[in-house]
C-alpha positions in Angstrom: 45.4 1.4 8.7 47.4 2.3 12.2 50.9 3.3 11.6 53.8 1.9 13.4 56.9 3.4 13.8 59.9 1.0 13.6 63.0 0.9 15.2 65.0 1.3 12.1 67.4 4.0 11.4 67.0 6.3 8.6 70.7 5.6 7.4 69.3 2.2 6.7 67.2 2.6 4.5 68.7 5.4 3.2 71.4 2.8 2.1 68.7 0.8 0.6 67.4 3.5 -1.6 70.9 4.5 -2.8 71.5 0.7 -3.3 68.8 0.2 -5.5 69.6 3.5 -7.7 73.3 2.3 -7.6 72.2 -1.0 -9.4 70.6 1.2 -12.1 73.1 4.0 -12.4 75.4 0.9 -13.0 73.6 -0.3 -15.9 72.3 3.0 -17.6 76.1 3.2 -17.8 76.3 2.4 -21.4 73.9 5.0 -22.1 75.6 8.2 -21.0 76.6 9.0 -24.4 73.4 9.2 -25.3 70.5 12.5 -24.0 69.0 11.6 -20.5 66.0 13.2 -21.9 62.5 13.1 -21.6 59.5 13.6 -20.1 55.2 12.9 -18.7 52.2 15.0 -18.8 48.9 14.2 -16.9 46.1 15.9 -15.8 46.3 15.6 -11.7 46.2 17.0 -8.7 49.6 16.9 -6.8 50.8 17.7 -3.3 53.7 17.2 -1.2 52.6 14.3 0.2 51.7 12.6 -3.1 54.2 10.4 -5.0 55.0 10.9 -8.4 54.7 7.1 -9.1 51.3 7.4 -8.1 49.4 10.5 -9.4 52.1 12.1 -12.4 52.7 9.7 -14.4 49.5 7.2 -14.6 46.2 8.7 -15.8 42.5 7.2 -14.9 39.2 7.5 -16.7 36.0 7.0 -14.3 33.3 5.5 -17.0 30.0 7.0 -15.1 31.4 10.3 -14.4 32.7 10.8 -18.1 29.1 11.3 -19.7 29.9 10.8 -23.2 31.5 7.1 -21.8 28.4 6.5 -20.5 26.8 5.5 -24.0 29.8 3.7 -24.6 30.2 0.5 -27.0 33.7 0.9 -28.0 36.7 1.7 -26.0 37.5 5.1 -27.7 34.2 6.5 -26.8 36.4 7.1 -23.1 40.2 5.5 -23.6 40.8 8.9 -26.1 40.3 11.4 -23.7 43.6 10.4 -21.9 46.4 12.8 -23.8 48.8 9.9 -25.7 46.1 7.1 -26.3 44.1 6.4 -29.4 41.8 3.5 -29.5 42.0 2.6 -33.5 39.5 0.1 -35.2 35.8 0.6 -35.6 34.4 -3.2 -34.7 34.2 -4.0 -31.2 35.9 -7.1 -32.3 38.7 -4.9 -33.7 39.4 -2.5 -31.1 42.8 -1.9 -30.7 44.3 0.1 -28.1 47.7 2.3 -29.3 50.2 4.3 -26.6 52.4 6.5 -28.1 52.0 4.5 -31.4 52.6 1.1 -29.9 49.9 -0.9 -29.7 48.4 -3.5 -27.1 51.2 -6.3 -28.2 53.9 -4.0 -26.5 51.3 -3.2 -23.2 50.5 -4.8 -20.2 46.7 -5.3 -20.2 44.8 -6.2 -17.1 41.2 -7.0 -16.3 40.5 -7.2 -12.9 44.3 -7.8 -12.2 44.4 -10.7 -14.7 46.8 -10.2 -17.7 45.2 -10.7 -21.2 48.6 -11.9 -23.3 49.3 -13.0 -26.2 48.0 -11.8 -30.1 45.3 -13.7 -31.7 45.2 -12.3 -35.7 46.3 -9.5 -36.8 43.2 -8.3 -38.5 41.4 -8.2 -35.6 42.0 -6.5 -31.9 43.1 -8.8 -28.5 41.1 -6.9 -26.0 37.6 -8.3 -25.8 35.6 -6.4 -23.1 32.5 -4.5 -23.2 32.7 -1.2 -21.5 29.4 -1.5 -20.2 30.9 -4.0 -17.4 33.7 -1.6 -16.5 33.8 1.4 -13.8 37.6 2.3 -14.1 40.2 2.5 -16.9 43.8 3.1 -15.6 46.5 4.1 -17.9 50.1 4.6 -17.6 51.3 6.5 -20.6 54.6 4.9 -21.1 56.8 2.5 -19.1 57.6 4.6 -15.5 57.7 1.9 -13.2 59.7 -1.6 -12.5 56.3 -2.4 -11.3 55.0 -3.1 -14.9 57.3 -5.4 -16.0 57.4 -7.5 -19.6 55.0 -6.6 -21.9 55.0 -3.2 -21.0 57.6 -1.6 -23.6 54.5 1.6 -24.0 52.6 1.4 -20.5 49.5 -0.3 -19.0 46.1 -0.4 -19.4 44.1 -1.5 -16.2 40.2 -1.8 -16.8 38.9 -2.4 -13.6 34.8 -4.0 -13.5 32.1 -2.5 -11.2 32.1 -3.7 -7.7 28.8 -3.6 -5.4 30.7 -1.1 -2.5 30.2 1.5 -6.1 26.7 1.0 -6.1 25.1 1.0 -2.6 24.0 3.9 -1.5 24.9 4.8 2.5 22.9 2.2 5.1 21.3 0.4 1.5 21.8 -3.9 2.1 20.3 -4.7 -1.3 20.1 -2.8 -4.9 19.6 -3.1 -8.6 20.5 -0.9 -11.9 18.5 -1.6 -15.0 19.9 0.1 -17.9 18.9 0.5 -21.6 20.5 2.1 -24.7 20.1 2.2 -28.8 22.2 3.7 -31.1 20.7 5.1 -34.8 24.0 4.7 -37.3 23.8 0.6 -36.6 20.4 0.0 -34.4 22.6 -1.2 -31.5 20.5 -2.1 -28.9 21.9 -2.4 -25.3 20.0 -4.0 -21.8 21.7 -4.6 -18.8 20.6 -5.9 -15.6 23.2 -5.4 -12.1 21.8 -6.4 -8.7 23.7 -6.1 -5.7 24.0 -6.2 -1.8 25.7 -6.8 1.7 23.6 -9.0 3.4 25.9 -8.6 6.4 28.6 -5.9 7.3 31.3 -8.0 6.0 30.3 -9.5 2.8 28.9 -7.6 -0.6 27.8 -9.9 -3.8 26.9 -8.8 -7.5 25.7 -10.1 -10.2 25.4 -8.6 -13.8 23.9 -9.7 -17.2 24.2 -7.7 -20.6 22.9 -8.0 -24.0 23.8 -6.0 -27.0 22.7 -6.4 -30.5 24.2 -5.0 -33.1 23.4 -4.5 -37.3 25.9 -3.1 -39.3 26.4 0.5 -39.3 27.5 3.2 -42.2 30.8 5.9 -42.4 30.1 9.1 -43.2 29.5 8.3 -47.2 27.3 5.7 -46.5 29.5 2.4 -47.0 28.5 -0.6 -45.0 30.6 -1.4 -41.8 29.8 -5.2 -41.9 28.7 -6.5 -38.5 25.7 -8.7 -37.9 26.0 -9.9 -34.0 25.0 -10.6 -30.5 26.7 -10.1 -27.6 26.5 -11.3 -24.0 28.2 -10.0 -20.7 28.3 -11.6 -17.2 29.9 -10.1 -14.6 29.6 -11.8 -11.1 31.7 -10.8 -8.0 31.9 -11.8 -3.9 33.8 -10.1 -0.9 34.2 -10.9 2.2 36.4 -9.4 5.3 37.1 -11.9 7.7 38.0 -10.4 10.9 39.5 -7.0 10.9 43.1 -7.7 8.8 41.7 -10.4 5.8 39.7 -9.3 3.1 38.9 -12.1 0.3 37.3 -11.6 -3.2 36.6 -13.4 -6.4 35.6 -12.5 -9.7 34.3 -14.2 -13.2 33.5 -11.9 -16.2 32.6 -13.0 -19.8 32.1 -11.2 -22.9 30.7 -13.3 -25.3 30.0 -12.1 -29.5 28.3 -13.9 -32.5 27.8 -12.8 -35.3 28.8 -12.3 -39.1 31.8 -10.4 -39.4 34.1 -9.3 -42.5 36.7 -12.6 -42.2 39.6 -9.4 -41.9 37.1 -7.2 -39.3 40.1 -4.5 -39.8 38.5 -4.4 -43.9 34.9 -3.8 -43.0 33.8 -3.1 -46.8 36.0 -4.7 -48.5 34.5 -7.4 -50.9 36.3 -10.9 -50.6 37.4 -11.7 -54.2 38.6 -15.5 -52.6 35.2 -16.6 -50.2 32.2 -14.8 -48.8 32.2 -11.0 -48.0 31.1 -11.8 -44.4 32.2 -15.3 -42.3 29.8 -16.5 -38.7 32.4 -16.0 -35.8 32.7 -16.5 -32.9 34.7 -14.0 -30.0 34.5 -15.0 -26.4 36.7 -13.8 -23.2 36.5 -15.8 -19.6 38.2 -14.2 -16.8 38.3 -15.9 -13.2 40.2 -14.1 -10.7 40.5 -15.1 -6.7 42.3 -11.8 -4.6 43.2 -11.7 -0.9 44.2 -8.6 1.0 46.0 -8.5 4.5 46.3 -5.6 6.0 46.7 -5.4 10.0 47.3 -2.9 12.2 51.3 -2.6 10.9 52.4 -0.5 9.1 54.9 -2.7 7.6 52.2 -4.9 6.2 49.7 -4.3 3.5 49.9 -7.9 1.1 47.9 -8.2 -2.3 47.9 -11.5 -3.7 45.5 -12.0 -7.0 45.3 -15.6 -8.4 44.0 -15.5 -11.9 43.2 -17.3 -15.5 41.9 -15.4 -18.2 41.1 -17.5 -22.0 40.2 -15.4 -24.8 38.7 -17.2 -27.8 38.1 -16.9 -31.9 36.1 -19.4 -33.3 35.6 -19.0 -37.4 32.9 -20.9 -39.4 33.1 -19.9 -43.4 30.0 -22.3 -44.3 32.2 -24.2 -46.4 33.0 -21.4 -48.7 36.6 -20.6 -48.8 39.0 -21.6 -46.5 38.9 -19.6 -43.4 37.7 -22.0 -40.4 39.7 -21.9 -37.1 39.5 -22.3 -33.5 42.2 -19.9 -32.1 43.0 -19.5 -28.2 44.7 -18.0 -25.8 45.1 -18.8 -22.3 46.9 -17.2 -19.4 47.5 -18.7 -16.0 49.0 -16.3 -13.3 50.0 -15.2 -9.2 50.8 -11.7 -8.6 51.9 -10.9 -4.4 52.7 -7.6 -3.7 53.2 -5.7 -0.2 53.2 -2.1 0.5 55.4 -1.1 3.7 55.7 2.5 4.8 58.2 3.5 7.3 58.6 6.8 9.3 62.6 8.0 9.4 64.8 10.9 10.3 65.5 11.3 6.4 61.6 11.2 5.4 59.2 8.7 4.6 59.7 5.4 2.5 56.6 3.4 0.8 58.9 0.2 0.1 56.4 -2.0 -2.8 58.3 -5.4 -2.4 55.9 -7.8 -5.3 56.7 -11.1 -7.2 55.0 -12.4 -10.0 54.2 -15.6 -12.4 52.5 -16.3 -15.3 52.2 -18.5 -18.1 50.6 -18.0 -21.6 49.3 -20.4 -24.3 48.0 -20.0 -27.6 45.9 -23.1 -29.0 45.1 -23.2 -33.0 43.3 -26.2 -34.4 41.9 -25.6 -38.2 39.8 -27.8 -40.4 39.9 -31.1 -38.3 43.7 -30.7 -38.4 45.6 -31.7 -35.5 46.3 -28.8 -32.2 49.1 -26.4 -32.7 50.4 -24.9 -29.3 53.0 -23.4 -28.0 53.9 -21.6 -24.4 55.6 -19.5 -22.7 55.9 -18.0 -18.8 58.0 -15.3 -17.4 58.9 -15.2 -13.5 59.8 -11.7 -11.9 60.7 -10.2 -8.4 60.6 -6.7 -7.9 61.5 -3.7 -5.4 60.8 0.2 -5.6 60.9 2.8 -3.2 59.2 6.0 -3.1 61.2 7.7 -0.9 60.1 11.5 0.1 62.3 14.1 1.8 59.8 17.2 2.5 59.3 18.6 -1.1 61.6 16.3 -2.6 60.6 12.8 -3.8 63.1 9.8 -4.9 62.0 6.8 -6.5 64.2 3.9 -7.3 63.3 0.8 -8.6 64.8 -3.0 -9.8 62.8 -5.5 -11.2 64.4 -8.8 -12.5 62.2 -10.9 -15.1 63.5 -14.7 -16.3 61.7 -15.6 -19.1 61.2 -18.3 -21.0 60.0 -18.2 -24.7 57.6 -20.0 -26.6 59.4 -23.3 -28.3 58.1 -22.3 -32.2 58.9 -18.6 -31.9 62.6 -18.7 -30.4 62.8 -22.6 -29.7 62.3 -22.1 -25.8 65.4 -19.3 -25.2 65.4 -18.3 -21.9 66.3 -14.8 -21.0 67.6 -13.5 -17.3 67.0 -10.1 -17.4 67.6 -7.1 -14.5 66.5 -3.8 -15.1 66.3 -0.6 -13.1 64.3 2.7 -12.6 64.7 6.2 -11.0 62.1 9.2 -10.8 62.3 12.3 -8.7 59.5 15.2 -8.2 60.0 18.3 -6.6 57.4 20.9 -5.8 58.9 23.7 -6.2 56.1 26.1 -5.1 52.7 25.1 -3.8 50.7 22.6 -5.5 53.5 22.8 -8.6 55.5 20.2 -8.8 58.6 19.2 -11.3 59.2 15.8 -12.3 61.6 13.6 -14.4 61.8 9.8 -14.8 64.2 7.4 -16.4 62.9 3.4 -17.0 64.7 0.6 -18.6 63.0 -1.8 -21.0 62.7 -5.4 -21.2 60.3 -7.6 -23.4 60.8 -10.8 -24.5 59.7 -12.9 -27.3 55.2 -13.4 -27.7 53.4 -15.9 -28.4 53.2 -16.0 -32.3 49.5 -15.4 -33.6 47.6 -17.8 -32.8 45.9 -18.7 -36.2 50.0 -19.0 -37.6 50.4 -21.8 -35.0 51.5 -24.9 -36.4 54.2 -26.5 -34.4 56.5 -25.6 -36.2 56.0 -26.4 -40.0 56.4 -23.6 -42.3 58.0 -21.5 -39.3 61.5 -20.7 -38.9 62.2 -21.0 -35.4 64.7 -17.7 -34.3 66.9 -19.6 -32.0 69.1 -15.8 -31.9 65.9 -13.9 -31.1 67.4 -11.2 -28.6 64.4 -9.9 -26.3 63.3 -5.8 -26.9 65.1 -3.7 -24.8 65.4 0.1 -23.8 64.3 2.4 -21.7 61.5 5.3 -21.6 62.3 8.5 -20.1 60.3 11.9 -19.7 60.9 15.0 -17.4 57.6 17.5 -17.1 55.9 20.0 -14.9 52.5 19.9 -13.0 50.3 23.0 -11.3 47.2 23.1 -10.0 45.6 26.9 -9.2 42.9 27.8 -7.3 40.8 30.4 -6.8 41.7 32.7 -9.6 37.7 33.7 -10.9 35.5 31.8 -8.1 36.1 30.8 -5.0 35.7 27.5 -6.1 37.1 26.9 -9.5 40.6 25.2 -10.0 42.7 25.1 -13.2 45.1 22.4 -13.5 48.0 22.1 -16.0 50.1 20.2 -17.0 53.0 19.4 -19.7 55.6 16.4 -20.2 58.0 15.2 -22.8 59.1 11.9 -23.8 61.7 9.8 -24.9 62.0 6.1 -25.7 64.5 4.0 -27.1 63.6 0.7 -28.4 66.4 -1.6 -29.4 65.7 -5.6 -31.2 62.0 -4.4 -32.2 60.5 -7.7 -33.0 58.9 -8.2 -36.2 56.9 -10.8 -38.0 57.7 -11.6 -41.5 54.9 -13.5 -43.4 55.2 -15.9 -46.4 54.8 -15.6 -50.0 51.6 -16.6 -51.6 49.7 -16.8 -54.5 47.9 -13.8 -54.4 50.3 -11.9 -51.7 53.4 -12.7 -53.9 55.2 -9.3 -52.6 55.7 -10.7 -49.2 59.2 -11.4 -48.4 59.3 -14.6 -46.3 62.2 -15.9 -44.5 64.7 -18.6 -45.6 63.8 -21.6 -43.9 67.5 -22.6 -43.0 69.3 -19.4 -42.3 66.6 -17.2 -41.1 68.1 -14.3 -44.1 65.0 -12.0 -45.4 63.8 -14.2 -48.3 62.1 -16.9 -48.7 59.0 -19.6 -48.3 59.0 -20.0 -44.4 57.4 -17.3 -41.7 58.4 -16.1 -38.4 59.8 -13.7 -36.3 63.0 -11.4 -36.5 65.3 -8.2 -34.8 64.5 -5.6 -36.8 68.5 -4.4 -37.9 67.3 -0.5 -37.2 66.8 0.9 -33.5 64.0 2.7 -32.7 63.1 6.3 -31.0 59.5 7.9 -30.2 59.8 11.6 -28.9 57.1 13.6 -27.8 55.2 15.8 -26.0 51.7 15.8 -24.2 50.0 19.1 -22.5 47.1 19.6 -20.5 44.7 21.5 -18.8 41.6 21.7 -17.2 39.5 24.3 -15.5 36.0 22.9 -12.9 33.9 25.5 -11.0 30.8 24.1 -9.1 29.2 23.6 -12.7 31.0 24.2 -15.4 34.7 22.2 -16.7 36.7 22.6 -19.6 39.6 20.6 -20.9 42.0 21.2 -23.3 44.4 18.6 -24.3 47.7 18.1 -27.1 49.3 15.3 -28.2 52.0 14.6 -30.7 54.5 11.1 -30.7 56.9 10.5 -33.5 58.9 7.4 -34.4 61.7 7.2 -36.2 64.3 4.4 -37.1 67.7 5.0 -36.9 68.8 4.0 -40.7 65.9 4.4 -42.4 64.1 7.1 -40.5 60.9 5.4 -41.4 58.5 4.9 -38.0 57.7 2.0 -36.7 55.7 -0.8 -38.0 52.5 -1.5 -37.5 50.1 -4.6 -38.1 47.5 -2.6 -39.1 49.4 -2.3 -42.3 50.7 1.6 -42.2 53.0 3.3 -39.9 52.1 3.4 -36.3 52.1 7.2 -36.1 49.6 9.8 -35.9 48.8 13.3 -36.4 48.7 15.8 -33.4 45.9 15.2 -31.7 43.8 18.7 -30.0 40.8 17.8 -28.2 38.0 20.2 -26.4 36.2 18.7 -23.7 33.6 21.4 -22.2 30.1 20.4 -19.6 27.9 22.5 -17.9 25.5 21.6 -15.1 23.0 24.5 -14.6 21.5 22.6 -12.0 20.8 18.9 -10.6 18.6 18.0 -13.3 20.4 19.1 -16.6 24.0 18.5 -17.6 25.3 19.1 -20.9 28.4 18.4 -23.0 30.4 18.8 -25.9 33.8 17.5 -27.4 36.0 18.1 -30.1 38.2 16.0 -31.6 40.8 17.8 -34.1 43.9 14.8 -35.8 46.1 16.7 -37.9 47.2 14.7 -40.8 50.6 13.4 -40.9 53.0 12.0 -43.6 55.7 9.5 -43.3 59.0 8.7 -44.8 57.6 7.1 -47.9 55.2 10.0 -48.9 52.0 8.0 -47.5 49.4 11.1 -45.9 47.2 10.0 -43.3 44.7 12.6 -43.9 43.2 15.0 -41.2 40.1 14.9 -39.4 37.6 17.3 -36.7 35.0 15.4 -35.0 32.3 16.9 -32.5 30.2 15.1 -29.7 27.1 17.0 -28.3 24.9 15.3 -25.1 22.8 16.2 -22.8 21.8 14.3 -19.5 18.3 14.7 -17.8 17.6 13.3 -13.7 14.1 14.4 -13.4 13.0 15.3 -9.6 9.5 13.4 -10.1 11.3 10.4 -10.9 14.1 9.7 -8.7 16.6 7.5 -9.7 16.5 7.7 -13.4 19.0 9.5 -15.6 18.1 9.9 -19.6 21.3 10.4 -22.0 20.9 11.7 -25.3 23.8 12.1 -27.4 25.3 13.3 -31.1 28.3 11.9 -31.7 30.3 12.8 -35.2 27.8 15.4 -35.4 28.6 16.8 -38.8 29.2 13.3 -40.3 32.7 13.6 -41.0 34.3 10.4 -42.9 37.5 9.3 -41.6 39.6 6.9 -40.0 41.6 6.8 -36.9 45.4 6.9 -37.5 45.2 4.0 -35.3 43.3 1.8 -37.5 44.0 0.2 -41.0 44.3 3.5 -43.2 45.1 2.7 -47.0 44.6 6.4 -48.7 44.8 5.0 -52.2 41.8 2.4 -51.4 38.8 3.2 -49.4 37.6 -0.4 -49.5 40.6 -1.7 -47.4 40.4 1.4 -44.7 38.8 1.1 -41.9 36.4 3.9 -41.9 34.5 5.1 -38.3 30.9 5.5 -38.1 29.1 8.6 -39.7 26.3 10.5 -37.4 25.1 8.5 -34.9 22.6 9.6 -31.9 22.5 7.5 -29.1 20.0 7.8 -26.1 20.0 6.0 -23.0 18.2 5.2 -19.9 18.9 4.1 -16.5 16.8 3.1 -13.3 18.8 2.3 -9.9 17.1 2.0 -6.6 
């Protein structure tokens, strides 16, 4: 892209800038009592000319260049590398993806651009992807940017699919990628077929089909994981640039699952004393996305806009044994336009991101030929930052203002006009080390309830006061990068961050008394007071804090790297001091997390690779231990010379068949049954043919 300079004077948009962070300044008012604390830790690369928007504070994970990812069925074999994030549940119908303790109902999840919203059941996950169909996974480790928006109280997650430009080799018009893989603890079986091209210069198609089967699998003692299934992916994709300032796109990707499942996935052994151990269901994600870029030769100019509808689907069949039949959807419906202007001044550079944004989500339940629950709700947004950098000095202010409107059975259709603000700074205070600090306000409002509790309203008490979750995130950390101290060509890169967030009106769902659950409080079905035979949601009366810190670092020569990473969040409520709730029935909390990440490469043939994986265990304000565990990866990667084109993976992963469970999965210490225990020893192998 050309650069234009503009005839606008530096005092103008240094006015802007100091606008923006005025509006913020103005509303962080009320919080001056309290610590400006806090702080981010990545492991990056950072210059003077970087922005710490852009490379501090978000965090990415390549899926072919991270070689234990590339045996990947799950999304922790690749999301848990990334210092902060834990991927808990051992189904791939169950993953669930935890920041700092909160888990994907407080993030903003994206495929391709299209949001996935809204919670399903809480025994089971809501992200339903296959990593095979992914290249990319972007994180950002808490909330730094008004660029987020609602549903992004603990960050973002971007998984980003495989486009034909990653594929095609240099002067190549037409390619294909067959791929195979089988795992030993549950004979998964994984073939995938990707063919691509450009016909012409302007225009690049691909189309992909997966297939993975899957038998149920054993922990470390040798209980049964319960999963009987079949999965199919489909991944198709078209771009075109049209002339030399349009460039058009569209996307459709499904992952499809059948099988027999536990009817609570998050118990995989636990016998069902009321129906069948294992229920026939059904799991299916569609995701249609159309994106258009303009970008001419302005500097001013650089639009996004991404159109997009993603449906996400649990379909339950019990056999007529027990009652556990649903049909339970979710649907979102969105436009996101966003433009990137840069502009030259006396006073430094400004990158001006100017975006607007609309989306609705609905959930659908239907169960046992009864009639269609529904309910809705869309949220409409505007938003300004500006990354303004001085020489070694870089501002970033930021407003975003949200109106919201909630769904009719959860808070009878409140709607909520929100404005926040945001201001980071980074400073490189020698070469290549920069300092950084960040302060974020918080706004979420009320979900979708779960879609399997929909029932237009009967049994529900409908929170009419429901106030949305608000707070902010802040964090203040230091980044380095060093080269050159062994080899000419090595490079160590550290870094270190810690965090604050407040989190005021945490929103909790309170569940009914039963016959066999007669412990559950319920909540009066006239007053909304704790106690009684209706469900719904609620404020929680305590606010809440996570603190923490994340380190890094990582050394690369020519052909060896090593990582080392720490990890450590802690909740706390403000009355109680217990953490914060999870659904996955124990606090959301975890040990402190060390991990060892080391490959060598003797040469272009061989590559090789271990990890370790060390929780500590952790107890909570009740006296409840989430016990500790050490896990270790070994792999090995093989390119033969006679046979180019084709890469060989073999892999050990929980070599020492530990038994444990991820803090961020179901964890009940006094009953193994009803824990949700990961897989014992399992070697995987792999195979892959591209030409």
């Amino acid at each position: 892209m050309r650069e234009v300079k503009l005839p606008i004077s530096s005092n103008q948009l240094t006015l802007l800038s100091m606008g923006v962070a005025a509006i913020l300044w103005t509303q962080a008012a009320s919080a001056a009592a309290e610590d400006m604390p806090s702080t981010t830790l990545q492991t990056i690369t950072v210059t003077a000319n970087t922005s710490v928007r852009e490379n501090v504070q978000e965090d990415s994970v390549y899926i072919d260049n991270y070689t234990p990812a590339a045996q990947a069925s799950h999304l922790s074999d690749f999301l848990d590398v990334i210092p902060g994030v834990e991927v808990g549940g051992t189904s791939s119908v169950n993953q669930r993806v935890r920041v700092r303790g909160l888990d994907d109902t407080n993030l903003k999840v994206t495929v391709d651009g299209a949001r996935q919203e809204g919670a399903m059941f809480y025994h089971m996950g809501d992200i339903t992807i296959d990593p095979d169909l992914l290249k990319q996974a972007e994180v950002a480790v808490g909330n730094n940017s008004v660029t987020l928006g609602n549903d992004a109280i603990g960050g973002a997650v971007a998984f980003e699919t495989v486009d034909a430009v990653d594929l095609l080799k240099p002067g190549q018009k037409v390619g294909a990628k067959l791929h195979a893989g089988y795992a030993s603890n549950n004979d998964e079986l994984l073939t995938s077929a990707t063919v691509y091209g450009a016909p012409t210069d302007n225009i690049d198609l691909l189309a992909y089909y997966g297939k993975r089967d899957t038998d149920s699998g054993e922990d470390g003692d040798g209980r049964e994981l319960y999963e009987d299934s079949e999965s199919e992916n489909i991944l198709l994709k078209a771009g075109a640039y049209i002339g030399d300032d349009h460039h058009v796109g569209a996307s459709f990707s499904r992952t499809e699952k059948e099988g027999v499942f536990p009817y609570r996935p998050d118990f995989p052994s636990l016998p069902n004393s009321r129906g069948p151990d294992v229920i026939p269901q059904e799991i299916k994600r569609d995701t249609y996305t159309l994106d258009h870029n303009f970008n001419p030769a302005n500097s001013l100019i650089d639009v996004d806009t991404t159109v997009y509808q993603t449906e996400t689907q649990i379909l339950r069949d019990s056999k007529d044994v027990g009652n556990f039949d649903f049909d339970a959807k979710v649907k979102t419906t969105g436009v996101k336009i966003e433009n990137t202007s840069v502009i030259d001044t006396n006073n430094g550079r400004h990158k001006l991101i100017a975006g607007a944004e609309h989306y609705e989500k609905e959930s659908e339940m239907a169960r046992d030929g009864s009639a269609t629950a529904n309910d809705d709700a869309n949220n409409t947004s505007v938003y300004l930052e500006d990354q303004w950098q001085m020489g070694k000095l870089t501002l970033t202010p930021g407003v975003r203002y949200d109106r919201y409107k909630s769904p009719e059975f959860v808070a009878g259709g409140s709607t909520y006009d929100n404005v926040v603000g945001a201001l980071a700074a980074s400073y490189e205070i020698a070469p290549r080390t920069q300092v950084f600090a960040s302060y974020t306000q918080l706004f979420n409002g009320p979900d979708l309830g779960q879609a399997v509790f929909n029932s237009n309203g009967e049994g529900i008490y409908v929170n009419d006061d429901l106030k949305p979750e608000e707070g902010y995130n802040s964090e203040v950390g230091v980044a380095t990068t060093l080269r050159g101290l062994t080899l000419a060509d090595d490079a160590l890169q550290l870094s270190a961050k810690y965090f604050r967030s407040n989190i005021e009106n945490y929103q909790q769902f309170m569940r009914k008394p039963s016959a066999t659950r007669p412990e559950r409080v319920g909540i009066d079905c006239d007053t909304g007071a704790l106690g009684g035979s209706c469900q719904g949601m609620f404020n929680s009366d305590e606010d809440y804090k996570i603190d923490g810190v994340e380190l890094a670092a990582n050394y690369t020569t020519r052909d060896f790297g090593m990582g080392l990473s720490y990890s450590r969040a802690r909740s706390e409520g403000d009355k109680t001091g217990n953490s914060i709730p999870s659904v996955s029935g124990s606090g959301a909390d975890s040990g402190d997390r060390y991990m060892v990440n080391l490959n060598y490469d003797p040469n272009d043939m061989v590559g090789l690779g271990w990890r370790s994986t060390y929780v500590a265990s952790i107890t909570d304000n009740q006296g409840e231990t989430k016990p500790s565990y050490d896990v270790h990866d070994v792999y090995v990667n093989y390119s033969p010379r006679q046979l180019e084109n084709v890469k060989a993976t073999v892999g050990v992963y929980n070599l020492f068949d530990e038994t444990y469970a991820s803090h961020a999965s179901r964890l009940n210490t006094a009953d193994a049954t009803a824990t949700d225990f990961e897989m014992g020893r399992n070697i995987k192998t792999s195979l892959t043919y591209q030409f």
